[in-house]
Backbone as JSON Lines, residues from 0, in Angstrom:
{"i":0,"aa":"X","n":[-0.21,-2.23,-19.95],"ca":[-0.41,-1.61,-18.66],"c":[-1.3,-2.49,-17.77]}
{"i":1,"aa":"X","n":[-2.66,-3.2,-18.45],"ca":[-3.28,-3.78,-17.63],"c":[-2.57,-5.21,-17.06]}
{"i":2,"aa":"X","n":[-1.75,-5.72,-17.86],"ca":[-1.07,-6.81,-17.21],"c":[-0.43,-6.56,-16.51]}
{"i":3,"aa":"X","n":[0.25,-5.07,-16.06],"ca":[1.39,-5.47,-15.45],"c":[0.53,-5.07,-14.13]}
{"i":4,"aa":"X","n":[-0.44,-3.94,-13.88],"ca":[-0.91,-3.87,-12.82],"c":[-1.86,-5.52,-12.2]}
{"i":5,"aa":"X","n":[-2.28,-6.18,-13.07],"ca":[-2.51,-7.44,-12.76],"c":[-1.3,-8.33,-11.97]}
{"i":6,"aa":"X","n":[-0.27,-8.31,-12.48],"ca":[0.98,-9.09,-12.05],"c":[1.04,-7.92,-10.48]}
{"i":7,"aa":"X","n":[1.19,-6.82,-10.55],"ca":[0.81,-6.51,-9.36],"c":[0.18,-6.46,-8.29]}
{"i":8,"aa":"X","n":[-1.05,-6.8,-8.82],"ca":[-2.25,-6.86,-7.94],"c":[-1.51,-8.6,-7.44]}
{"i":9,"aa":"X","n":[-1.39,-9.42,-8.3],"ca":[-1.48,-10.81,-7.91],"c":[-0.4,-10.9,-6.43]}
{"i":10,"aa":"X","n":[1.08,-10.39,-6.96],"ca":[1.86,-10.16,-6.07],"c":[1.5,-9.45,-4.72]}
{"i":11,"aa":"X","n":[0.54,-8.77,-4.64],"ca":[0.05,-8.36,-3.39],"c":[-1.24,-8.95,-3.01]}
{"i":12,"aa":"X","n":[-1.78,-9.94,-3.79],"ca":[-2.6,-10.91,-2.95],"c":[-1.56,-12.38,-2.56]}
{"i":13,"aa":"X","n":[-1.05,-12.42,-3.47],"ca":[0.06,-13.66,-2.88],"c":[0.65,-13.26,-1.7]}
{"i":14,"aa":"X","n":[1.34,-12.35,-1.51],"ca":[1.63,-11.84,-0.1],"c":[1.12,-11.65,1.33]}
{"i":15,"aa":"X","n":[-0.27,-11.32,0.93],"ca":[-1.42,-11.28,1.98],"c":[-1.82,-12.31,2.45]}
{"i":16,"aa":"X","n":[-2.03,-13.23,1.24],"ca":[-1.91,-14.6,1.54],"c":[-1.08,-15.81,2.24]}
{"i":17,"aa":"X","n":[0.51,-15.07,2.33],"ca":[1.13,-16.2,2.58],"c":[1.27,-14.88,3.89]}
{"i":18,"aa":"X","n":[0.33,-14.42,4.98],"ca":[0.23,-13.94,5.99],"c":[-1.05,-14.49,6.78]}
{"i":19,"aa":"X","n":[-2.06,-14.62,5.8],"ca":[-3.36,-15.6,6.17],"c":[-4.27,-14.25,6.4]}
{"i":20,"aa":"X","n":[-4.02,-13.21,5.45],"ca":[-4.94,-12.19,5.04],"c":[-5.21,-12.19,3.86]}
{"i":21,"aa":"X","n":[-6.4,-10.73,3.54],"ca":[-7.34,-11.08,2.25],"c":[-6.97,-9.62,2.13]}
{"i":22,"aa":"X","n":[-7.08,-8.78,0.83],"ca":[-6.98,-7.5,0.29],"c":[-8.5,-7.29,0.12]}
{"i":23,"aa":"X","n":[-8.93,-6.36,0.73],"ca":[-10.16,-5.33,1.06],"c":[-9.77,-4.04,0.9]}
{"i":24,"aa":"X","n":[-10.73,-3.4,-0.32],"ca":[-11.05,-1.87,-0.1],"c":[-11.71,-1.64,0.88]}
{"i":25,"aa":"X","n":[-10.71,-0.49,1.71],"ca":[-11.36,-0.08,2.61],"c":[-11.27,1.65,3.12]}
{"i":26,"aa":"X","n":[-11.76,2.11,3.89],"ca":[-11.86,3.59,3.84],"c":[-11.66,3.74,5.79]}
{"i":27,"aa":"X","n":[-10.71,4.24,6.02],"ca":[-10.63,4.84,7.48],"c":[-10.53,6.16,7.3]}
{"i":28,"aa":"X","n":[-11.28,6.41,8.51],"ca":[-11.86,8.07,9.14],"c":[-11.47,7.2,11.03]}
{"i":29,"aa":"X","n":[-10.46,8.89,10.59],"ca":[-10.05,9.21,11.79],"c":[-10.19,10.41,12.68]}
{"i":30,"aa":"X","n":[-10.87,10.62,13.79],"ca":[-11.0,12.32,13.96],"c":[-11.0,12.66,15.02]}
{"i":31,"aa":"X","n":[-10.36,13.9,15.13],"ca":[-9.53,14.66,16.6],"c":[-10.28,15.67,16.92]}
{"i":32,"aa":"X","n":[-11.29,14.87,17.85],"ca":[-12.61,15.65,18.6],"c":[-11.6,16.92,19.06]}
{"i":33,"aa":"X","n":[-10.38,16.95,19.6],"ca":[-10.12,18.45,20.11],"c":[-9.67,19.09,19.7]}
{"i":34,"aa":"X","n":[-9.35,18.78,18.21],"ca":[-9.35,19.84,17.38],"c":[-9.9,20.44,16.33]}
{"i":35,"aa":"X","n":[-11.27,18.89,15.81],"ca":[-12.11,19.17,15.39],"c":[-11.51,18.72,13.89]}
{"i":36,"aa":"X","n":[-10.41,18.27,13.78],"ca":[-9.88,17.34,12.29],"c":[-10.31,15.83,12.04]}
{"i":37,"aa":"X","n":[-9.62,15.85,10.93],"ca":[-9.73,14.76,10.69],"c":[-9.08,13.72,9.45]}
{"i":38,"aa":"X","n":[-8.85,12.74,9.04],"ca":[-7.88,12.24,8.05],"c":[-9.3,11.11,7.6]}
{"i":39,"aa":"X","n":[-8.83,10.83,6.56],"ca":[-9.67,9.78,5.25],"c":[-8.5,9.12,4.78]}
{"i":40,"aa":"X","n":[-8.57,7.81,4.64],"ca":[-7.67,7.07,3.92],"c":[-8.55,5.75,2.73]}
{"i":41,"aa":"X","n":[-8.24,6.22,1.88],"ca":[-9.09,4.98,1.04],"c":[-8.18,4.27,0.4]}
{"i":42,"aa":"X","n":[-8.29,2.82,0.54],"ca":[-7.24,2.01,-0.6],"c":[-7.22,0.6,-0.17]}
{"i":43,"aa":"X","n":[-6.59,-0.14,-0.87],"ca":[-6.22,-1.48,-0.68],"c":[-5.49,-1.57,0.63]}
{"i":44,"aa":"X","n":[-6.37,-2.76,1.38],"ca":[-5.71,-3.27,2.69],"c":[-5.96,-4.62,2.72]}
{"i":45,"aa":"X","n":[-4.36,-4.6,3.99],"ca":[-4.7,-6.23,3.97],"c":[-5.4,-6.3,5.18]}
{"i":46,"aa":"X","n":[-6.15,-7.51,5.55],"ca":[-6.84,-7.61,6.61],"c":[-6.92,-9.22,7.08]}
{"i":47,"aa":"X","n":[-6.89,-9.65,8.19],"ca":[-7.04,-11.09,8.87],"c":[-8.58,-11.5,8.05]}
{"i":48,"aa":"X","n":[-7.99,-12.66,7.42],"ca":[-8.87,-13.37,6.89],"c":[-10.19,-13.64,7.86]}
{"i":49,"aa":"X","n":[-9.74,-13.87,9.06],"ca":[-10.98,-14.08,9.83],"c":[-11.44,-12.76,10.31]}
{"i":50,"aa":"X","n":[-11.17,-12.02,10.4],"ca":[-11.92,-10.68,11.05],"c":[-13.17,-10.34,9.9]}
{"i":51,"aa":"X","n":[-14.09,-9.35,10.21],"ca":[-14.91,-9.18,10.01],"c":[-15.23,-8.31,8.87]}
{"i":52,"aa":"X","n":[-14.08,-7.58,8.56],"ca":[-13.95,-6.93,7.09],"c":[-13.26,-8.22,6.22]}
{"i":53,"aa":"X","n":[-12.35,-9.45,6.68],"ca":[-11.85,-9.86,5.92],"c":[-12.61,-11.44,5.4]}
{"i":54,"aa":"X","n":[-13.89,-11.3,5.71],"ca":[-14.73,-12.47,5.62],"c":[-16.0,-12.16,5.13]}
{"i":55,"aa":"X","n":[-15.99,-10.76,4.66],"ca":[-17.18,-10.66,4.08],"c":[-17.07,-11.05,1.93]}
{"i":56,"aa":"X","n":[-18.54,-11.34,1.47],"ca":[-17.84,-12.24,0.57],"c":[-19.43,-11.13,0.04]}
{"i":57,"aa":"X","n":[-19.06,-11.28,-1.59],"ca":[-19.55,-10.91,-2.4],"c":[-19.98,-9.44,-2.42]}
{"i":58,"aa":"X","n":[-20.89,-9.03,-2.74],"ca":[-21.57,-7.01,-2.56],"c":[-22.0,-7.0,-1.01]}
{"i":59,"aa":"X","n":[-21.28,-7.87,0.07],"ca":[-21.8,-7.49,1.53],"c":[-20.98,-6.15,2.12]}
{"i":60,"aa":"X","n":[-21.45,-5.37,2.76],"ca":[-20.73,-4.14,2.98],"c":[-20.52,-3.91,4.77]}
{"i":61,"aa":"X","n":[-19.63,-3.45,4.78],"ca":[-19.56,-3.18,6.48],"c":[-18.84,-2.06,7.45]}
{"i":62,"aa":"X","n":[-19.4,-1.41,8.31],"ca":[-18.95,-0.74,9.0],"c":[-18.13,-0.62,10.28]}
{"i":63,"aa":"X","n":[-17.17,-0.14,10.87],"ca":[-16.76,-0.96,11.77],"c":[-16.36,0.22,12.75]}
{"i":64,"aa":"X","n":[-16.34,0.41,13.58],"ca":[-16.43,2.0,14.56],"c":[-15.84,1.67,15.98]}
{"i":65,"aa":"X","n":[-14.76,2.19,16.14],"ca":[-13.85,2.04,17.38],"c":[-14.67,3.68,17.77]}
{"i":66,"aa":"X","n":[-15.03,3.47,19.64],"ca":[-15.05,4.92,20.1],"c":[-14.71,4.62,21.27]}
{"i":67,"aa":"X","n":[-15.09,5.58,21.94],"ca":[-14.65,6.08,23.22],"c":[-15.48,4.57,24.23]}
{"i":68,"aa":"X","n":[-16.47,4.26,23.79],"ca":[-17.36,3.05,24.14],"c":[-16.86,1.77,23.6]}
{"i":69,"aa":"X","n":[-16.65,1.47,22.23],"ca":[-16.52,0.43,21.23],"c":[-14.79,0.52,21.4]}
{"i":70,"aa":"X","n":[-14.07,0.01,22.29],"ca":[-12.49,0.75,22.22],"c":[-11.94,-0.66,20.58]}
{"i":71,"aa":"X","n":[-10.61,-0.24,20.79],"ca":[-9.81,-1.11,19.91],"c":[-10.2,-2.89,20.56]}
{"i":72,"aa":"X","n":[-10.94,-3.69,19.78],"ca":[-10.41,-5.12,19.54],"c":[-11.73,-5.74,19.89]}
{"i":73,"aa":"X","n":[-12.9,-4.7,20.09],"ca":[-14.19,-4.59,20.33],"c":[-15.26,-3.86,19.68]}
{"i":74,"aa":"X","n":[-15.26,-3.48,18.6],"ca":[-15.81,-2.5,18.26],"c":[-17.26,-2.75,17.33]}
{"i":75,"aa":"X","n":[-17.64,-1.92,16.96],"ca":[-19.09,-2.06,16.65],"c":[-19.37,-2.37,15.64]}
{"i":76,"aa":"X","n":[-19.96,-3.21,15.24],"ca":[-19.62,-3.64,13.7],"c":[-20.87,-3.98,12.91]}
{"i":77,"aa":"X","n":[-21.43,-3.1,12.01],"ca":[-22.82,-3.09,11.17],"c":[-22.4,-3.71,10.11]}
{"i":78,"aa":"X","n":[-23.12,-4.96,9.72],"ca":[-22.95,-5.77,8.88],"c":[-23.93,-5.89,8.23]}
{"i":79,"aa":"X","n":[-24.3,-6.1,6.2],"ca":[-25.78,-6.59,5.57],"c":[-25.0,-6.16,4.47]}
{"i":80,"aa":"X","n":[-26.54,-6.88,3.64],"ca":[-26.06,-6.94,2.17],"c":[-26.22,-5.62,1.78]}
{"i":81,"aa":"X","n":[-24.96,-5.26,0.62],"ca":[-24.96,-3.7,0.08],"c":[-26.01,-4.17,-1.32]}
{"i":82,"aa":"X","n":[-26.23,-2.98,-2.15],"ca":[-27.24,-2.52,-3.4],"c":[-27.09,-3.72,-4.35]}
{"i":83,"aa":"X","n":[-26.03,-4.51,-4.04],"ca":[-26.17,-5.65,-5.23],"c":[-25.51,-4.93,-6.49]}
{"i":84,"aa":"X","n":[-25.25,-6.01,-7.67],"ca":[-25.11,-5.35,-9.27],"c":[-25.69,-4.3,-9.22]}
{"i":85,"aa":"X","n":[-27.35,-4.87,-9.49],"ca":[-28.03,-3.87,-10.32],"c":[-28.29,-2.52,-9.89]}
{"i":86,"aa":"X","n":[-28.02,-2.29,-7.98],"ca":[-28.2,-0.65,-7.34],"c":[-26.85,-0.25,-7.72]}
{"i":87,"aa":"X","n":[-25.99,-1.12,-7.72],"ca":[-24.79,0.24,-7.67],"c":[-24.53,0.29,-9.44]}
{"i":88,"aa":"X","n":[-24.45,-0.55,-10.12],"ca":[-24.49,0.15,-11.7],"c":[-25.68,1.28,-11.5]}
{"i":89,"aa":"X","n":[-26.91,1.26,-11.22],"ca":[-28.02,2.04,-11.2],"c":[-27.45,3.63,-10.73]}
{"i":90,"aa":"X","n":[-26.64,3.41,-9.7],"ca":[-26.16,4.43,-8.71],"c":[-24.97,5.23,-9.99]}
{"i":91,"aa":"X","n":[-23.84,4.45,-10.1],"ca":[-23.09,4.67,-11.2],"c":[-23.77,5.66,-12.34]}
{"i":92,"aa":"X","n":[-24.28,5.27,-12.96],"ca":[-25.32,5.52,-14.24],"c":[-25.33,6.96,-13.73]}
{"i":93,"aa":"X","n":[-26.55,7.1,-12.45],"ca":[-27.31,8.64,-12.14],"c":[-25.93,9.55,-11.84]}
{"i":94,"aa":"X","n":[-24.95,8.58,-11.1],"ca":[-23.95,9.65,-11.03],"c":[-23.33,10.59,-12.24]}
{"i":95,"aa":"X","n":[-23.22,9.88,-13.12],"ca":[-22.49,9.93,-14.41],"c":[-23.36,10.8,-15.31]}
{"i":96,"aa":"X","n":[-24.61,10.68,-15.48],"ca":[-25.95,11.5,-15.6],"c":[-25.64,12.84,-15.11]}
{"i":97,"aa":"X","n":[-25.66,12.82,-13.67],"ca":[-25.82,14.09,-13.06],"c":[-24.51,15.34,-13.4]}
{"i":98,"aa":"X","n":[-23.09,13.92,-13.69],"ca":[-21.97,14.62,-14.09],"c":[-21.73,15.28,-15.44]}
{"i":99,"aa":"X","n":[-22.57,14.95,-16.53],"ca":[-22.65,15.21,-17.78],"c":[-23.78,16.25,-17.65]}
{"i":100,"aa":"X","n":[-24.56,16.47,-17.11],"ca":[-25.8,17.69,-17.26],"c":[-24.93,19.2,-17.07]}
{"i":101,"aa":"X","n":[-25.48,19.77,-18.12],"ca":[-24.92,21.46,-18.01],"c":[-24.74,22.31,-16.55]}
């Protein structure tokens, strides 16, 4: 099983690649101030190698916020280093802790 999702994974970075994008987890929130909804999408994306989700390199983490101000192709973009290894195993751990307690 793990190979073949490997041979998968590869096939969809080869692809991204021969577009001159990079595969990023990423999470969009979308939401309809007038009706007060909203959608979550989490998963593998491809993204322009040069843009700003697709150039971040190692545990750097980033936010990126289109609004009514920040429109599409401009938008606001909070960039820095995330918890590193040792916060997010740390984070992991307490989660897993908190999930096993009675």
């Amino acid at each position: 099983l793990v190979r073949v999702q490997d041979a998968q994974l590869s096939e969809k970075v080869a692809a991204a690649a021969a577009q001159g994008k990079v595969l990023r987890y990423a999470a969009d929130v979308r939401v309809d101030h007038a009706t007060g909804s909203g959608q979550l999408v989490v998963g593998l994306k491809a993204v322009s190698a040069d843009s700003p989700l697709g150039s971040l390199q190692g545990t750097d983490n980033l936010v990126e916020m289109t609004t009514d101000v920040y429109r599409e192709g401009a938008p606001l973009v909070l960039r820095g280093a995330g918890a590193g290894v040792g916060g997010t195993a740390a984070g992991v751990l307490a989660d897993m802790v908190e999930l096993a307690a009675p």
